[in-house]
C-alpha positions, 0 to 999 in steps of 0.5 A, a space after each residue: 500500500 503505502 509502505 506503512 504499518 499501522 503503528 505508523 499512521 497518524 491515526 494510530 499515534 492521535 488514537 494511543 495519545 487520546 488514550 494515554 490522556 484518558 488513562 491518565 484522567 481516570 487513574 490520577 486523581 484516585 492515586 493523588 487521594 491515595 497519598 502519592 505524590 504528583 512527582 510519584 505518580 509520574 515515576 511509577 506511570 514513567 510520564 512527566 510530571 507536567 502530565 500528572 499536574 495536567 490530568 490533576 487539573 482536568 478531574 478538580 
C-alpha cells in the first residue's frame, strides 16, 4: 500500500495519545487521594510530571 504499518499512521499515534490522556484522567486523581505524590505518580506511570499536574487539573 503505502509502505506503512499501522503503528505508523497518524491515526494510530492521535488514537494511543487520546488514550494515554484518558488513562491518565481516570487513574490520577484516585492515586493523588491515595497519598502519592504528583512527582510519584509520574515515576511509577514513567510520564512527566507536567502530565500528572495536567490530568490533576482536568478531574478538580
Amino acid at each position: 500500500m503505502l509502505g506503512l504499518t499501522l503503528e505508523q499512521t497518524r491515526f494510530y499515534q492521535e488514537a494511543k495519545a487520546d488514550g494515554r490522556e484518558e488513562i491518565l484522567r481516570a487513574t490520577v486523581p484516585l492515586l493523588l487521594k491515595a497519598g502519592m505524590s504528583v512527582e510519584q505518580i509520574a515515576q511509577q506511570l514513567n510520564v512527566d510530571v507536567e502530565a500528572v499536574q495536567s490530568a490533576a487539573q482536568q478531574s478538580t
